[in-house]
N, C-alpha and C positions, 0 to 999 in steps of 0.2 A: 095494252090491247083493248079495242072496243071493237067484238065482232058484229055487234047490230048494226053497226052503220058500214064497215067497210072488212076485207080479206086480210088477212093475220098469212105472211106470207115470206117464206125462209130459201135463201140464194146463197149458192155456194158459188166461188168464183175461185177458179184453183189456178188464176193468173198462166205467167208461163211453166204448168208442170202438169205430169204424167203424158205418156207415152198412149197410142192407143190400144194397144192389149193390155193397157194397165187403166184406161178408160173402160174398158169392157167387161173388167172383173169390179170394176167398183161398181158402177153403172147394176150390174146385174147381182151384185149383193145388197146393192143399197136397196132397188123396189121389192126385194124379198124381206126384208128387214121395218120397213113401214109400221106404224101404229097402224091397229085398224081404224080409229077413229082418223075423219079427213077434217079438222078444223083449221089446218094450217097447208097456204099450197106448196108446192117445192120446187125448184127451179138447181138447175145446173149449170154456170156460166163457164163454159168450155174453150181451150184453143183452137182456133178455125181447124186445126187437121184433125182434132177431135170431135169435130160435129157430128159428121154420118156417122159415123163406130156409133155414138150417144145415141141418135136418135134411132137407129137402129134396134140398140136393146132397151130403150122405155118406151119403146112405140105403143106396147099397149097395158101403159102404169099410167100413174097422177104425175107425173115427176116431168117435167118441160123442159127444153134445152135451151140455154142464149149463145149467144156471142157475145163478144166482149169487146167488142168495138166495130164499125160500119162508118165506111165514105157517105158524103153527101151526095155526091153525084150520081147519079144511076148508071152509069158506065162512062167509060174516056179511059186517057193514056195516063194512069195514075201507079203507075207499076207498083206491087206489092200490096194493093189496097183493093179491098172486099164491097159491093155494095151492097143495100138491103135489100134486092129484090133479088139479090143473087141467096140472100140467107134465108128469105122467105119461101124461094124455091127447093130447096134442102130441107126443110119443116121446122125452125128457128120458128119461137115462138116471140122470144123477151131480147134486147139486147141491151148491154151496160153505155152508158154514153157519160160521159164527163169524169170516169174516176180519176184521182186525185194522180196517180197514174201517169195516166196518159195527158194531162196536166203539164206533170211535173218534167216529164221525159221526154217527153213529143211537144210540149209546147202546145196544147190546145188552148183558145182563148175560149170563150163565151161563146161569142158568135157561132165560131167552128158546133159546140153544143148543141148550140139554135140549129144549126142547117141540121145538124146531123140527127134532132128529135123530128124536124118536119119532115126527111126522108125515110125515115124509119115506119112514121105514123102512114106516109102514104104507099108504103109495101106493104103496109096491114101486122108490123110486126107493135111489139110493146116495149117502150121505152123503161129503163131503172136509170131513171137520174142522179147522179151522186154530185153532191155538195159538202163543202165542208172548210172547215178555217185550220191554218197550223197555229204551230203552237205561239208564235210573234205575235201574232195575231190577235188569237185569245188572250197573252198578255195586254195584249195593247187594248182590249176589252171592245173590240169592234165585233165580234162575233156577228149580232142579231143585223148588223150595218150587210156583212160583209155575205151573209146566206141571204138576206132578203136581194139583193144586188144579182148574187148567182140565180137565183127563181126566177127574177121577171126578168131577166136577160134569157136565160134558158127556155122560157117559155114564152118568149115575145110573139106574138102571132098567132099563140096557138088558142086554141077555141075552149069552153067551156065542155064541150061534145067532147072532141078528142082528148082532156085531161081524163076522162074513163079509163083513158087504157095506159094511161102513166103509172109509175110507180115511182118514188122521191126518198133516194136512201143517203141519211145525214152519215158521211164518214170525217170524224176529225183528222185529218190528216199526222196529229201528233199522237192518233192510238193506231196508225195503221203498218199492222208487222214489228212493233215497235214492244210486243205486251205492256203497253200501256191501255188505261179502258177509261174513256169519261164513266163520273158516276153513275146509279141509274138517275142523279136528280137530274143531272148536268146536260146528260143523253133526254131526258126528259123534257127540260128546258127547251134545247134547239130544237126539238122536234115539235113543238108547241110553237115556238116561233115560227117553222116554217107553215103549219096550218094557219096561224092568223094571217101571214103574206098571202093565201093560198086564199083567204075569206075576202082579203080585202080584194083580190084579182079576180073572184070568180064567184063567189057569193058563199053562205052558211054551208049550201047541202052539197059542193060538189066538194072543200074544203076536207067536211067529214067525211064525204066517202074515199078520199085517198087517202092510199098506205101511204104511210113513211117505216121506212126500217131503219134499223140501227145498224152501222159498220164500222168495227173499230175495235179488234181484237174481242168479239165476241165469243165466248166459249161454253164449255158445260158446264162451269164450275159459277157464272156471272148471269150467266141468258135469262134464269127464273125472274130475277130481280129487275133486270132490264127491259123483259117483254111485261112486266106488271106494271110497267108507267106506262097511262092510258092512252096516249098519244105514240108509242113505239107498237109498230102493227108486225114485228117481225124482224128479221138480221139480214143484212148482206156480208158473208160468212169467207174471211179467209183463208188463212193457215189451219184453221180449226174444221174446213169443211174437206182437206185432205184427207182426214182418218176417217177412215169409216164409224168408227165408235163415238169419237167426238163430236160428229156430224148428224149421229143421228142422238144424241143425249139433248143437242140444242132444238132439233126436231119437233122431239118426246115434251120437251120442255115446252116450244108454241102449241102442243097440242091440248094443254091444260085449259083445266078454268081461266 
């Protein structure tokens, strides 16, 4: 983490799980539970019928709600698909776009990514861009090939202004759900990688001022290590942001030196 130049910032993404009165007791133990120190922000990536319950009980905490995924289009005949001004009207702050995911299941390409960071950005909401290589891949030692290729495709068009309100979370697709964890060098590595892409597309100072997080079975027991490489500014938190206790240990842990 380097908090002088940019936000050290912790995302729970609890995919498709809990119910809404099981939203509503985490929700409301979690901002009771807080460190007092705020060095690290916190965010909740919610299922769309969990929104309002969320946003309802952190209304008046540090703690933000996302979505976890958003159509490109502002409205049409797209049955079963959300757009972002529909999420920004609810009070959605952050939303996830490209998880490996929605990738992998749904068949999103790049492009689809591209549209759906520029619609995001012009509802006023905050894009978490996740990137990441499987495990072929990594063997095949294309990694730094294959994350720089996802950024400037994903970011095609998009401005030096509007990367402000990005966030850029490296998830390797073979640590995810999998408890497996790149090391912290390895996580350390990509995520350096993607700042020099980041330098070379937008210059030094907008480079350093964005987070990148790290996602990829991060937990209580690894997070110290992983947020201590200077270029990881925080986690995009799966299985581990289900419990309450293990959710907030990795917390406690962005909240350090």
């Amino acid at each position: 983490m380097n908090r002088k130049y940019r936000k050290t910032v912790v995302a729970g993404n609890w995919k498709m799980n809990k119910t809404v009165s099981e939203t509503r007791a985490f929700a409301e133990e979690l901002k009771n539970s807080l460190p007092r120190s705020k060095r690290c922000s916190i965010i909740l990536c919610v299922p769309f019928v969990n929104i309002t319950s969320a946003i309802k009980v952190l209304k008046d905490s540090r703690i933000a709600v996302a979505a976890q995924n958003v159509h490109w289009e502002s409205h049409g005949a797209y049955t079963g698909e959300v757009s972002a001004a529909m999420l920004a009207d609810l009070g959605v702050k952050y939303v996830l776009i490209g998880h490996s995911e929605r990738r992998q299941y749904f068949n999103e390409t790049d492009t689809f990514v591209n549209k759906k960071i520029r619609a995001a950005l012009q509802a006023g909401l905050r894009p978490i861009l996740c990137v990441g290589e499987t495990l072929e891949q990594r063997e095949l030692d294309v990694t730094s090939e294959l994350i720089a290729y996802q950024i400037k495709s994903a970011l095609s068009g998009i401005s030096a202004e509007e990367m402000r309100h990005i966030i850029i979370a490296y998830e390797p697709v073979w640590a995810i759900g999998t408890g497996k964890t790149a090391t912290p060098e390895q996580a350390g590595e990509v995520c350096g990688t993607i700042r020099a892409v980041l330098r070379k597309l937008y210059g030094a100072r907008v480079a350093r001022a964005t987070t990148i997080q790290y996602g990829g079975s991060m937990n209580p027991k690894n997070a110290s290590t992983l947020l201590a490489q200077p270029d990881v500014d925080g986690g995009l938190i799966g299985s581990a942001s289900l419990e309450l206790s293990d959710f907030l240990q990795i917390i406690y842990a962005a909240n350090e030196e």
